[in-house]
C-alpha positions in Angstrom: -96.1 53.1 -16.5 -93.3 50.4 -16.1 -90.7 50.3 -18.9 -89.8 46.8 -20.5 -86.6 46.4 -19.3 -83.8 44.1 -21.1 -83.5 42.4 -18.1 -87.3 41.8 -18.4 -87.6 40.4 -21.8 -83.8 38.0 -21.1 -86.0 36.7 -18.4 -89.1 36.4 -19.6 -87.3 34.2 -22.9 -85.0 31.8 -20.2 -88.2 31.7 -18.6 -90.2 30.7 -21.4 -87.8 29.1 -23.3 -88.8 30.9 -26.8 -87.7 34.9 -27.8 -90.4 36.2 -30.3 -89.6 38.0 -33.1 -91.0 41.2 -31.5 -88.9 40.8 -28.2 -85.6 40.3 -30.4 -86.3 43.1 -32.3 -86.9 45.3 -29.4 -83.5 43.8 -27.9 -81.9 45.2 -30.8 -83.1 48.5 -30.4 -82.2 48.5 -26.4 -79.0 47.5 -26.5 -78.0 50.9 -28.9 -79.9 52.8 -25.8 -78.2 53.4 -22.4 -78.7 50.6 -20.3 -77.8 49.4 -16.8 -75.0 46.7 -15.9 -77.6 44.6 -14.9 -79.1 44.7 -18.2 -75.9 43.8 -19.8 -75.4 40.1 -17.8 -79.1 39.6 -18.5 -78.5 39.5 -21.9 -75.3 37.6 -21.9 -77.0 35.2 -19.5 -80.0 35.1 -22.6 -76.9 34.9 -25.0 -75.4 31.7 -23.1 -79.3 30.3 -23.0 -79.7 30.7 -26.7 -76.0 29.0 -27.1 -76.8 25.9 -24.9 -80.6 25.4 -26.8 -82.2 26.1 -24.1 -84.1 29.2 -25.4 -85.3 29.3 -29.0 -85.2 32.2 -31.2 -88.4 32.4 -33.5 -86.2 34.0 -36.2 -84.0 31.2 -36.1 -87.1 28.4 -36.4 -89.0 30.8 -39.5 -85.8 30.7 -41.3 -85.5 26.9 -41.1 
């Protein structure tokens, strides 16, 4: 069984352009877990996407 990694879901969202509700909360819950370098520049890669607009956080569009 493969195991959603952080890196996976940063991807998948720059990829996609759009981080669900489900994948954010799920980020949340990683990032207080032990995770890999890697993990922690996909995620400050996701953070600089989210910055420049180019990924979309479905939190962010409910609460508009």
């Amino acid at each position: 069984m493969h195991m959603v990694l952080i890196r996976d879901i940063a991807h998948n969202a720059i990829t996609t352009g759009s981080l669900s509700l489900a994948n954010e909360q799920k980020l949340r819950l990683m990032l207080k877990q032990k995770y890999e370098q890697e993990d922690l520049e996909a995620f400050m890669n996701l953070q600089q996407a989210v910055i420049l607009g180019k990924v979309k956080q479905q939190s962010r569009q409910i609460a508009s």
